[in-house]
Each structure stands twice: as structure tokens, then as C-alpha cells.
C-alpha positions as CSV (number, residue, x, y, z in Angstrom):
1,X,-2.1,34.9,32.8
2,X,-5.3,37.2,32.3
3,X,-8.6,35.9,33.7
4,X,-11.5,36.6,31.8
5,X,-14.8,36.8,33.4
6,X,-17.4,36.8,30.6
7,X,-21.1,36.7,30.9
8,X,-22.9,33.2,30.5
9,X,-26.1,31.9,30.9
10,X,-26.0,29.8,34.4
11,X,-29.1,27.1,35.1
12,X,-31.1,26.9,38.1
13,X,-33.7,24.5,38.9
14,X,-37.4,26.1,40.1
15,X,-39.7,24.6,42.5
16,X,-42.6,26.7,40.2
17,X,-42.7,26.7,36.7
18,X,-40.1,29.1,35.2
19,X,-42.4,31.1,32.5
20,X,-44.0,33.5,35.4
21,X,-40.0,34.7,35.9
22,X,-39.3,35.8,32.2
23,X,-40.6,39.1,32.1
24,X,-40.4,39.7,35.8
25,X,-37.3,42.4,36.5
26,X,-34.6,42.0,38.7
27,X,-34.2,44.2,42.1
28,X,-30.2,44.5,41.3
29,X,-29.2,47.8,42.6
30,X,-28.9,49.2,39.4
31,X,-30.3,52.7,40.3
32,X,-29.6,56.1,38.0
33,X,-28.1,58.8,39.0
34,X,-30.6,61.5,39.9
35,X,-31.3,63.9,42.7
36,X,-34.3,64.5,44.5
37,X,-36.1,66.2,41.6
38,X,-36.6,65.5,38.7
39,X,-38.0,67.6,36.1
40,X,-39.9,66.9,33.1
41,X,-38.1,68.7,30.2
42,X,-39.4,70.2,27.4
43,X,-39.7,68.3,24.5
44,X,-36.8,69.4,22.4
45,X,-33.4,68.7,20.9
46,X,-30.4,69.1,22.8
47,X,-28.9,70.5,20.1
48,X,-25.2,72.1,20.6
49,X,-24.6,75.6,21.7
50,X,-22.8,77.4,18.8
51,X,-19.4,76.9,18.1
52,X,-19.9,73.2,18.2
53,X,-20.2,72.8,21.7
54,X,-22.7,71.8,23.8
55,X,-23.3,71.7,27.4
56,X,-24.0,68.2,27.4
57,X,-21.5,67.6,25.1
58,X,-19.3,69.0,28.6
59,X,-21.2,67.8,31.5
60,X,-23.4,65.1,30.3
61,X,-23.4,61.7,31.1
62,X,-21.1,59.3,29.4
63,X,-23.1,56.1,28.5
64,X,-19.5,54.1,28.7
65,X,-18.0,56.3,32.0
66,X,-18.3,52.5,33.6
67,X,-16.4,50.0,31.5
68,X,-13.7,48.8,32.8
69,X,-12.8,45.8,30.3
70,X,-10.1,47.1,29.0
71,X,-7.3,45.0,30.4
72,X,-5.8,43.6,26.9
73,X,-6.8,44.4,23.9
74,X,-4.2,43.3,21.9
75,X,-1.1,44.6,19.9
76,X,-1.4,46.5,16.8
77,X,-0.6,44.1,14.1
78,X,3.0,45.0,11.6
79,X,5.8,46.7,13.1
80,X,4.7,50.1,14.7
81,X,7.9,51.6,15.9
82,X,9.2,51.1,12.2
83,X,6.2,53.3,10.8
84,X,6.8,55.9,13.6
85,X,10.5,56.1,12.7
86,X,9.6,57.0,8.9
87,X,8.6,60.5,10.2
88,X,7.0,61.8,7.5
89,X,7.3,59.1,4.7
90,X,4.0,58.8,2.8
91,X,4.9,55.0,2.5
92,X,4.9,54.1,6.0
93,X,1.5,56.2,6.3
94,X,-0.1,54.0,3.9
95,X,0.9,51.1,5.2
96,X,0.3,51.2,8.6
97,X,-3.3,53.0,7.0
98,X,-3.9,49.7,5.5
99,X,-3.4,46.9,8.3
100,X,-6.7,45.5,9.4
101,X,-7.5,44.7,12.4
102,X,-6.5,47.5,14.5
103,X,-6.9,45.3,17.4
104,X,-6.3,41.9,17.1
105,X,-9.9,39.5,16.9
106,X,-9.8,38.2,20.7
107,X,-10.4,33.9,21.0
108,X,-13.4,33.1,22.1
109,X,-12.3,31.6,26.4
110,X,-15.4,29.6,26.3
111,X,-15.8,27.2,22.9
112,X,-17.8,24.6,25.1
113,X,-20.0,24.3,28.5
114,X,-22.0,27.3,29.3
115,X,-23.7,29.7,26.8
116,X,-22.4,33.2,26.5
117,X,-25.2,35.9,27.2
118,X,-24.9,39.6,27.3
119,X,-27.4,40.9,29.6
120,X,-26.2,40.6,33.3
121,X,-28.9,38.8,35.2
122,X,-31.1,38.9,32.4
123,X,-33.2,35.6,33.1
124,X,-35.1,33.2,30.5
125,X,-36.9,30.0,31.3
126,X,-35.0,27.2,28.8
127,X,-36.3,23.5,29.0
128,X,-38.3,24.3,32.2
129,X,-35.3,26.0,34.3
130,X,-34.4,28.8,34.9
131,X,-31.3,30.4,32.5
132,X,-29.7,33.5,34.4
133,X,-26.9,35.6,32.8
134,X,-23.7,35.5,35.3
135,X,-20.1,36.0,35.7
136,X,-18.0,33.2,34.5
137,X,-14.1,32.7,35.6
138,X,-12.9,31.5,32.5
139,X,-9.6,30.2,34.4
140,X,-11.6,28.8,37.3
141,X,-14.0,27.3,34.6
142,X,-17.0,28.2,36.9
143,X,-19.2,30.9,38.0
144,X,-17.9,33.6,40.5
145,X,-20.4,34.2,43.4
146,X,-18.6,37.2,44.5
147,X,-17.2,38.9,41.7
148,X,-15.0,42.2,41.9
149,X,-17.0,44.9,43.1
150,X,-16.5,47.5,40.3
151,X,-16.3,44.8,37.6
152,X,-20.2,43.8,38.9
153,X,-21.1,47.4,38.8
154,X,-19.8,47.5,35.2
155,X,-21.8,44.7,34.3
156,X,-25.0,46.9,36.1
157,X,-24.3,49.6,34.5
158,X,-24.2,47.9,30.9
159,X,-27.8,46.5,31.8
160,X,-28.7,49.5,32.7
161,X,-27.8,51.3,29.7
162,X,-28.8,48.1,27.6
163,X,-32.4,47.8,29.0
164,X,-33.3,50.9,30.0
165,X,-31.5,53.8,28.2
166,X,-31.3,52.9,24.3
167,X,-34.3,53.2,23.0
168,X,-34.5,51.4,19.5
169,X,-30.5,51.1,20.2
170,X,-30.1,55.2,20.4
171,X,-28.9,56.6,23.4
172,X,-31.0,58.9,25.8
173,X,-32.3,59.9,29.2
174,X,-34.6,58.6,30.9
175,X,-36.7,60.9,32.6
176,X,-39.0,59.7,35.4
177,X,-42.6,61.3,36.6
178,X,-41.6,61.1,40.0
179,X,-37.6,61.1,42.2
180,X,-36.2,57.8,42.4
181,X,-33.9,58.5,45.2
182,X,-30.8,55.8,45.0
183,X,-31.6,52.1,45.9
184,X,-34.9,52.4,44.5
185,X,-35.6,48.7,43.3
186,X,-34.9,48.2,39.5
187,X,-38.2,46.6,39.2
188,X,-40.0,50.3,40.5
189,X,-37.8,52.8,38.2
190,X,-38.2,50.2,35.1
191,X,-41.4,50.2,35.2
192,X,-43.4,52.1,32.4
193,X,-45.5,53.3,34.5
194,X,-43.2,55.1,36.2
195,X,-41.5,56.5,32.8
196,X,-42.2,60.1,31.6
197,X,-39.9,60.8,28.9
198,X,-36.5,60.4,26.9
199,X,-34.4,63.6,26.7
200,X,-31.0,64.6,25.8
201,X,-32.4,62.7,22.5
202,X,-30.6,65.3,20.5
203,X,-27.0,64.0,21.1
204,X,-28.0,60.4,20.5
205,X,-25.7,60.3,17.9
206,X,-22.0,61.0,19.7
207,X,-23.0,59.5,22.6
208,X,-24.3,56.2,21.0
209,X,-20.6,56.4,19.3
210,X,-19.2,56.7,23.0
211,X,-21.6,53.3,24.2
212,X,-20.4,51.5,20.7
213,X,-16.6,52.4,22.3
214,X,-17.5,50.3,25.1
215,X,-18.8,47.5,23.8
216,X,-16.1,47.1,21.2
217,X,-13.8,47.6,24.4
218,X,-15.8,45.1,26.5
219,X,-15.9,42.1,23.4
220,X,-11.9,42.5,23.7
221,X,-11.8,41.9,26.4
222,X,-14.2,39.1,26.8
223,X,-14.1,37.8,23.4
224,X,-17.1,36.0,23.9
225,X,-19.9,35.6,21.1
226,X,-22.7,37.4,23.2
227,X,-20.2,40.2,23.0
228,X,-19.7,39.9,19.5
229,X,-23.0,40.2,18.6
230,X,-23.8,43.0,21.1
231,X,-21.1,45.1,19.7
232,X,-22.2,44.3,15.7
233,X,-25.5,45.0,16.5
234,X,-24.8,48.6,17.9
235,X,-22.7,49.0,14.8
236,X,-25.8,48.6,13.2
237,X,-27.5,51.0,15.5
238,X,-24.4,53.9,14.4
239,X,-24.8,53.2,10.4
240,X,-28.8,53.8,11.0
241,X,-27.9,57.0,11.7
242,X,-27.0,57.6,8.0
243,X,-29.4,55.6,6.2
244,X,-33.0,57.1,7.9
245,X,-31.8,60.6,6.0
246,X,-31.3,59.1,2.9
247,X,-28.2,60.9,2.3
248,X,-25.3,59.3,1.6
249,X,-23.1,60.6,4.2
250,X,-25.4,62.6,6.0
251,X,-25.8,62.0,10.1
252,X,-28.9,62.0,11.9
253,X,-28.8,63.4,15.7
254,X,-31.5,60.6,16.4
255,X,-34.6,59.3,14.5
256,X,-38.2,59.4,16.0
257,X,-41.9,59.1,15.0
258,X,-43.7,62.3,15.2
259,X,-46.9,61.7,16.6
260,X,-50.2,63.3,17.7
261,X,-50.6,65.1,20.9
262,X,-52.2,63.2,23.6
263,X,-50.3,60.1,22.7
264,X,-49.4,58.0,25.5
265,X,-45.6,57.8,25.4
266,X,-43.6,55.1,25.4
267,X,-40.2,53.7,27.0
268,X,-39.6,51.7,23.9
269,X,-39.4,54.3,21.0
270,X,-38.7,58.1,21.0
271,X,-41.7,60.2,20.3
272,X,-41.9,63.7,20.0
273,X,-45.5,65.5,19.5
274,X,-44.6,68.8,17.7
275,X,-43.5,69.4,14.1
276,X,-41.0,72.4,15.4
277,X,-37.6,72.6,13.8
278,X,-37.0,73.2,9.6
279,X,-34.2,70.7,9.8
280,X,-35.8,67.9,11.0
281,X,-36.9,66.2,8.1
282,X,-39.2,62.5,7.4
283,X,-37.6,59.5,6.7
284,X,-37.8,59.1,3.0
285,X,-39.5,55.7,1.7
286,X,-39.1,54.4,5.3
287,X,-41.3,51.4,4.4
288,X,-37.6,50.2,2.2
289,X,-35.7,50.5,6.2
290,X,-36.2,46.9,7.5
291,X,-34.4,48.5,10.7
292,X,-37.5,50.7,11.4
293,X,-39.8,49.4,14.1
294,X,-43.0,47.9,13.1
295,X,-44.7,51.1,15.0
296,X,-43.0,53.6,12.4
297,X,-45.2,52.1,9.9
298,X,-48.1,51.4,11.9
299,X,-49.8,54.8,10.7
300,X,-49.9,56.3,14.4
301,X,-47.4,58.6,13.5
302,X,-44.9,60.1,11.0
303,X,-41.0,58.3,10.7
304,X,-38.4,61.5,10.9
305,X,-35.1,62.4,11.8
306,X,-33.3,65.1,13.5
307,X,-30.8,67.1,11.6
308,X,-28.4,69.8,12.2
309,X,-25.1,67.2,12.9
310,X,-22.2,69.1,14.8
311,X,-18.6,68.3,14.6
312,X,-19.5,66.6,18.1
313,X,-22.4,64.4,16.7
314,X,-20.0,63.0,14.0
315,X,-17.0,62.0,16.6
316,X,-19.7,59.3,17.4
317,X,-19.0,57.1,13.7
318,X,-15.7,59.0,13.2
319,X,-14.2,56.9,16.1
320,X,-15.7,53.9,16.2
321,X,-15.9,52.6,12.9
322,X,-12.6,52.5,12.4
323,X,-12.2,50.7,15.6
324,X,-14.8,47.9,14.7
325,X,-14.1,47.8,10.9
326,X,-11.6,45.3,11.1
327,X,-12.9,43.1,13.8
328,X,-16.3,42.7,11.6
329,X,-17.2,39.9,10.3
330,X,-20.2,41.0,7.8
331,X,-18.4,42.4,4.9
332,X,-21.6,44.0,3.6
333,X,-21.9,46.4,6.8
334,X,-18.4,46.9,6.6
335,X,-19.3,48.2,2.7
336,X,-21.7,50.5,4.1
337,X,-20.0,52.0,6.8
338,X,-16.9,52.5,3.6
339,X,-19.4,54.2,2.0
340,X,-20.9,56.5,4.4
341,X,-17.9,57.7,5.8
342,X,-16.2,58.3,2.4
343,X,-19.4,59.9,1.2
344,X,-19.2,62.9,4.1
345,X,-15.7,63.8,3.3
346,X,-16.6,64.3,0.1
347,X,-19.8,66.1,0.7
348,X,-17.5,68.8,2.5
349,X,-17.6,71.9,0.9
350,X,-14.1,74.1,0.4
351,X,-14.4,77.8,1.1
352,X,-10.9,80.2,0.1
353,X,-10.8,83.3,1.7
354,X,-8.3,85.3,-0.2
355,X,-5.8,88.5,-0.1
356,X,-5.4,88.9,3.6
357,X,-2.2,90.1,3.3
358,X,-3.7,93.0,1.7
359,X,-6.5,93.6,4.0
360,X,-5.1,94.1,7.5
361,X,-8.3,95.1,8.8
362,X,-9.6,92.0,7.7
363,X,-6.9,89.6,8.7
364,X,-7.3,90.9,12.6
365,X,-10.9,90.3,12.3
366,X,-10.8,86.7,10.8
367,X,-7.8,86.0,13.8
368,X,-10.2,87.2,16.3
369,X,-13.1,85.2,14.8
370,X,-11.7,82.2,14.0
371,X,-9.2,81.9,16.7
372,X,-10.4,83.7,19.6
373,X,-9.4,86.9,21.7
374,X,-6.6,84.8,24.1
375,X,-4.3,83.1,21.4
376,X,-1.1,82.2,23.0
377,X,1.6,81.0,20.8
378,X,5.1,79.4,21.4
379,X,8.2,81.1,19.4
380,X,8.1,78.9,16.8
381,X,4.7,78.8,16.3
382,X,3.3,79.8,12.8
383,X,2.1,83.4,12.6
384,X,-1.4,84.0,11.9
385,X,-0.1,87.8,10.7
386,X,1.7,86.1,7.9
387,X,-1.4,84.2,6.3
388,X,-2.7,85.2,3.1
389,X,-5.4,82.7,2.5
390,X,-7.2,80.8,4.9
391,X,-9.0,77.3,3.4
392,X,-12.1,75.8,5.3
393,X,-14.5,72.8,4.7
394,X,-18.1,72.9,5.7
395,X,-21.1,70.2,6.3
396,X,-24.1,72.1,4.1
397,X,-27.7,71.5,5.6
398,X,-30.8,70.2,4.3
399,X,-33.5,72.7,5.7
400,X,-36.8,73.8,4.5
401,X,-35.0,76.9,2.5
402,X,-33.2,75.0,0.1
403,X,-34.8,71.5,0.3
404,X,-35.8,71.4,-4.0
405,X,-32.1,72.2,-5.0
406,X,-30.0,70.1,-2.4
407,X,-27.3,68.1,-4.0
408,X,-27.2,64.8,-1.6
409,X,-25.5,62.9,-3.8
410,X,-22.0,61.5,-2.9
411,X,-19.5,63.1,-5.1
412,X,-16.8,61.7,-6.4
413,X,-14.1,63.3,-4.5
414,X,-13.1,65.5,-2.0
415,X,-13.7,69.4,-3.2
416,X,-10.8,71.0,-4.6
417,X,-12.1,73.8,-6.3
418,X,-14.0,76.3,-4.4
419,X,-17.9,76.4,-3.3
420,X,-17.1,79.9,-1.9
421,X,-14.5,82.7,-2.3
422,X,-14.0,85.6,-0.1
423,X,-11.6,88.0,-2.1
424,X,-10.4,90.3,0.9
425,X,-9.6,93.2,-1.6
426,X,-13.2,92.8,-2.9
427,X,-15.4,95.9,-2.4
428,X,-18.1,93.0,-1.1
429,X,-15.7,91.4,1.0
430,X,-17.6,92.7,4.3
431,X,-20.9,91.9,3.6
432,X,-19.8,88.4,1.6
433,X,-18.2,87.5,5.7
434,X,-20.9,88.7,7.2
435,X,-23.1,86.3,4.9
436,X,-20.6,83.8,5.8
437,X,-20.7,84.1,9.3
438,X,-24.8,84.2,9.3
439,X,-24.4,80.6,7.1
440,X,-22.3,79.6,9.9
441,X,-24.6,80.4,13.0
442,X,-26.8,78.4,14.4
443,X,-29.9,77.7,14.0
444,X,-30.5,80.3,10.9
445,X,-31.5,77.4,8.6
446,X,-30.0,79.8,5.2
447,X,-30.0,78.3,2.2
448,X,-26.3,78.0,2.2
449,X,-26.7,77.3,5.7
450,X,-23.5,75.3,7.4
451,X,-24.1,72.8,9.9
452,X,-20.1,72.4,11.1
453,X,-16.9,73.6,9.7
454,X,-13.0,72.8,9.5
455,X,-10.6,75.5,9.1
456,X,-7.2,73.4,8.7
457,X,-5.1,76.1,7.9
458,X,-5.6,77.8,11.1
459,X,-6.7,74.7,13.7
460,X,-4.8,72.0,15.0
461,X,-7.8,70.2,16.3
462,X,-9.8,70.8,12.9
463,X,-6.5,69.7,10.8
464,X,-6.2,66.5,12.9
465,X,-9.8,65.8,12.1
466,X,-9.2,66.2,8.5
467,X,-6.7,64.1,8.6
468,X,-8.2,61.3,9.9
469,X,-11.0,61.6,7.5
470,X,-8.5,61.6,5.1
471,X,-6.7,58.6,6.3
472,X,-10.3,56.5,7.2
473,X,-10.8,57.1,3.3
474,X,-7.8,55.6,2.2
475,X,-7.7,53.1,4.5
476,X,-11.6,51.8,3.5
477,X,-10.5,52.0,-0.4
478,X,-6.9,52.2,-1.0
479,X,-6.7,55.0,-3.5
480,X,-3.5,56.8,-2.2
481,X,-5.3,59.6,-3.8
482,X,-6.4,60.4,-0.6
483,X,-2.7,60.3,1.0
484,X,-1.8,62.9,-1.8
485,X,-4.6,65.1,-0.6
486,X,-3.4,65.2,3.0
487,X,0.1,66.0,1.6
């Protein structure tokens, strides 16, 4: 039988009154990762490096490397080997497309006794003693005084990412005005004093999708109603990505309040103090966000958002909403999370380039471009000599060069005809991919300027992704219009 060991709030009795503990932080060794020196960083984004990669997209930090809750998450629900046998068959697509949950809704281990809690060690004073967060044996029915070594640093680690490294729920770095060498006493590196900046701010949005992973992971596990909430509530925290642009469908890096220089900064929000990048845009009619801190509308500085989303920022709500949908109990954000998602596959722009069969010249160059110079195929791998049209979709951006005449509005359906054609027997065909490949560079900020692209006819990673657009689509509405599209 699986033991669960959940977090619930334990009581302790205190031989002072309890209220001078609340705010006090614990000296858990929960210490960051850092070396010796620590530098301040400038006050940018960490935006990708072009071709959709970045290098903290490689080497960065994974807010979720710790969880280890993963023990049983459940079966998928229907018949799975059944669907896989159908091999192609659009039917048994669409109906394993269509079974929510993905993961079964876990029982809560603890419907009476203790109160669950989702902090680890996080401390409260409740009828004059002392509530503590702690690590509950639910098949001992009692709290565990030495709990498994890694599943304690799990717990840490959540805390630490929790308390200390979401900002407003987004995910960043904390960077510190001084080293804090390892074993340096929560209650020294927590402290604002101590607190110089957030950076890596610019990824917030993949990365925040890579904590929400964990704590959807973590409630399985657990199934506990702390957890529940934790993980709903970072939900939340992903959708808020989309609705501070005001574009249906439209991801935000991270949002922030622009404010003057000189202004002390803060370990609760994300400043930033210069007005530097044309796709950064404000936060339209941010007073109608009841999300927004109070401090966004306090008048000390300006609400905006960070734009520019990669293929990488978009993994963040591409994978985990379909994980949560089903386990959600709000069907409102579960209708906004439908919409959003359906909205940016059908903001996705098609672009045909034409005739390459007729251009040799021009097929070599699009091979090399889009595929790169060391292409190794398997015999029966298709031939990129035989292809005579190559079909794309592209993200367009919002930037200051085409801000008056951008179309945010979610269209009706995925593109079918053409935004773009490249006619490789064109006498403008060479300057019409040049143009293209300028729109596709970053950061030009054109007016037809592309933020990310997909080339399914030519890559199997952009294909899969198109596919599970697709499929999310369907799923969320069940118009097998969208199954007819992936065919």
C-alpha cells in the first residue's frame, strides 16, 4: 500500500504568547544555490537567443528539478491499449482526445484530524498555539519526526521556491547584494535587506509552466486540499500571463511595474526602472485585472508586460493546462484557459513557400536554413530534394512599428489561406526571403515582425507541436474540425 506523507498543520503549545513567532522565519537549511559571487545583473530580459533557444532555457535552473511526488498518479481513464491499436484511426484519436481527467482526481488521505497546509514549516499562531506546517504519515495517522531525507529536501525546496522565488506567483532569481555561501540561515538570505534583485525575469513564463508541473505532480500525489489549492492557484498565476496583454491568446514573458529610478526595490513585485524594449507594452485598463497587486495601481509606477514569447515561453501553458484541465474544479478558469489556448492557434499565421522544385538554388538554401548544415537522414526518411512547397505557421508581434493596425482579435479558425507567399520562380523571390528571414530574426521589432515559427512540413519537433495544439483544441471544444485539420 502507498504511504502518503502530506503536509498539515501540527499544534504546539508556547510558554510565550504565539503572535511574536508569525512573521519570524525559520533557520531550515533551505539555502540557494550560489557560489561565492554573486553579481548584480543588469536589468534586462532574458530573452531567448535566436532560433528559439536560450541559454537559460539550457542551463538554467529548473524551479521543479526537486519534486519527487510522483509515486502514483493514477491510470489514464478508457482503454488506452485499444486507442493505440487503432493506428491511425481518426475515431480512436478523438476519443481518447476527449477523456477528462487525464489523471485520475486523487482522494483526499486526510478527511478528518489535522488541517492540511502547504508551506513546510510555515508557522501561524491559531487560538494562542502555535500551528506549524509538518509531515504527516497518513498510514501511521501521525506526524513523522524524521522524514526521508530527500522527501524533506523536496518539501524545502518547495518553500523555497514558494516564499522566496515567485514574485506575484511568476518565477525568477533571486539575486542577493552580498554571497550567501551554503548553510547561511534562511532567516539571513530572506531577509529584504539582504535582497538586490529578480533576474532571469524574462523566462518567467516556461519556467512558471515547469513549477505549475510540480505542483500538479505533488497534489497527486498528496491529494490533499492545501495542494489543491496551491496548484489552482498557480493555474491562475499561468492564465495571467494571457490576460495582462489583453490579447486573446497572446503570452506575456512576465508582467512588472515600470517605475522611477531611485526606487527602492522590492522582494515582493518585479520592478524594472527603464522603458527599453518596443515590445514591451502597458497593461491595458489594468484597473479591470482584480489579479494585479494593489501597488500596480498605487500610481508609483506604470503596470506592463514583456513581450516577444518564444516557442520556449509557450511550452510553459502548452503542457500544463492540459494536465490540470481536468482535475479543475472551477469551470470558469477552465473556460478561460479553453479560450486562450484556442485563441493562439488561431492567431498563427500560414506562410506557403512555393515552386521549389523549380528553383534548385533556392531549395538548397531553404534546406540549409531551415534544417541546418548536418542533416542526417535514415533510408527511408523523406527527402527534402523532393519538396515543392514548404508550409509554416508564425506567432506575429505587437511592437511599436505596427501597434495602430494589429489584429488581436481571436479569429475564428486556424489560417488556411495564406498571410504570405514566397513563389520560388518569382523574380522577387530573393529579396521577398530575405524580408522573411529579417521578420523572423530577433529582436528587429518589423512590422510583420515574427515572434516564433512552425515549419511542419519540414520538422518533426514543430509538427508534434502542431499537433498537440491541434488536439488541445479539439479536446477543449469538440469540433472534430480540428481532427480534420491535423489530417
Amino acid at each position: 500500500m502507498q504511504t502518503t506523507r502530506a503536509l498539515l498543520g501540527s499544534m504546539a503549545l508556547l510558554l510565550a504568547a504565539c503572535a511574536e513567532s508569525e512573521t519570524t522565519p525559520t533557520d531550515a537549511a533551505v539555502t540557494p544555490d550560489l557560489g561565492a559571487d554573486v553579481t548584480v545583473a543588469d536589468d534586462t530580459d532574458d530573452a531567448d537567443a535566436p532560433d528559439d533557444v536560450s541559454a537559460t532555457d539550457i542551463a538554467g535552473d529548473d524551479p521543479d528539478a526537486a519534486d519527487v511526488f510522483t509515486d502514483d498518479v493514477g491510470e489514464l481513464p478508457g482503454d488506452v491499449t485499444d486507442t493505440a491499436d487503432t493506428g491511425d484511426s481518426v475515431d480512436g484519436v478523438k476519443d481518447f482526445t476527449l477523456q477528462w481527467p487525464i489523471f485520475a482526481v486523487p482522494p483526499n488521505p486526510v478527511v478528518e484530524g489535522p488541517e492540511s497546509c502547504a508551506v513546510y514549516l510555515e508557522e501561524r499562531c491559531d487560538g494562542g498555539k502555535l500551528a506549524r506546517c509538518e509531515i504527516y504519515d497518513t498510514a501511521a495517522a501521525a506526524f513523522d519526526d524524521e522524514p526521508d531525507p530527500m522527501l524533506r529536501r523536496a518539501y524545502q525546496y518547495d518553500r523555497w521556491y514558494d516564499l522566496y522565488s515567485s514574485p506575484d506567483g511568476q518565477t525568477a532569481e533571486r539575486v542577493f547584494k552580498t554571497a550567501m555561501p551554503a548553510g547561511t540561515p534562511e532567516s539571513v538570505w530572506s531577509d529584504p535587506a539582504n535582497f538586490a534583485q529578480w533576474t532571469g525575469e524574462g523566462d518567467s513564463a516556461i519556467w512558471t509552466g515547469t513549477a505549475l508541473t510540480g505542483y500538479i505532480l505533488r497534489y497527486l500525489h498528496t491529494g490533499t486540499e492545501a495542494d489543491y489549492q496551491r496548484m489552482e492557484e498557480k493555474t491562475r498565476v499561468m492564465l495571467r500571463f494571457f490576460l495582462v496583454t489583453g490579447i486573446p491568446g497572446y503570452l506575456a514573458r512576465h508582467h512588472y511595474l515600470l517605475v522611477p529610478e531611485g526606487t527602492p526595490n522590492t522582494p515582493d513585485h518585479i520592478f524594472r526602472y527603464n522603458k527599453d524594449s518596443d515590445d514591451h507594452r502597458d497593461i491595458p485598463n489594468p484597473e479591470t485585472l482584480d489579479f494585479l497587486p494593489e501597488l500596480y495601481l498605487s500610481g508609483l509606477g506604470t503596470p506592463r508586460w514583456s513581450g516577444d514569447p518564444s516557442i520556449d515561453q509557450m511550452n510553459g501553458p502548452m503542457e500544463t493546462f492540459p494536465m490540470v484541465y481536468g482535475l479543475l474544479r472551477d469551470e470558469q478558469l477552465k473556460a478561460d484557459i479553453a479560450e486562450q489556448m484556442v485563441c493562439y492557434l488561431h492567431s498563427l499565421r500560414r506562410i506557403e513557400i512555393r515552386n521549389l522544385q523549380k528553383n534548385a538554388e533556392a531549395l538548397d538554401a531553404f534546406q540549409q536554413f531551415f534544417t541546418g548544415d548536418a542533416l542526417n537522414l535514415d533510408p527511408d526518411d523523406m527527402d527534402f530534394q523532393d519538396l515543392d512547397q514548404i508550409v509554416m505557421y508564425v506567432h506575429p508581434q505587437i511592437n511599436t512599428s505596427n501597434e495602430d493596425t494589429y489584429d488581436g482579435s481571436c479569429k475564428e479558425f486556424i489560417q488556411m489561406e495564406p498571410w504570405r507567399v514566397l513563389d520560388a520562380t518569382s523574380d522577387t523571390f530573393l529579396l521577398d526571403a530575405l524580408v522573411l528571414f529579417q521578420d523572423m530574426a530577433r529582436p528587429e521589432n518589423r512590422p510583420q515582425q515574427i515572434n516564433h515559427f512552425y515549419i511542419p512540413s519540414i520538422r518533426g519537433g514543430d509538427a508534434a507541436h502542431m499537433m498537440h495544439l491541434t488536439l488541445m483544441a479539439y479536446a477543449f471544444t469538440g469540433d472534430s474540425k480540428y481532427v480534420d485539420f491535423m489530417n
